[in-house]
C-alpha positions, 0 to 999 in steps of 0.5 A: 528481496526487499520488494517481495517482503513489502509485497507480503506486508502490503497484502497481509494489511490488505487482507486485514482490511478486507476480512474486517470490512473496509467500513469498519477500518476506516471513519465515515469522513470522504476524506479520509478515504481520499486522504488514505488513498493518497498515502498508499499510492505515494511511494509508487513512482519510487517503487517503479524506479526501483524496479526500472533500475533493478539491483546495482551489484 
């Protein structure tokens, strides 16, 4: 449950990036783009523990 709605707001963000233009949304400095990436993949490994343990009821 709590998976699916951050799934719904990981991509209304990503198709508000897409529709806007990711040049648009974000600076022209390499490393913000490095740094953003870094960001958005930081709660992977918690996300893929959560789904690997699944709901303790």
């Amino acid at each position: 449950m709590v998976l699916g709605r951050l799934k719904d707001k990981v991509e209304r963000i990503g198709r508000r990036i897409l529709e806007r233009g990711l040049v648009r949304v974000m600076p022209r400095n390499p490393n913000a783009l490095t740094i953003s990436s870094l960001i958005m993949a930081l709660p992977t490994p918690y996300l893929m523990w959560l789904h690997h343990t699944g709901p303790t009821y």
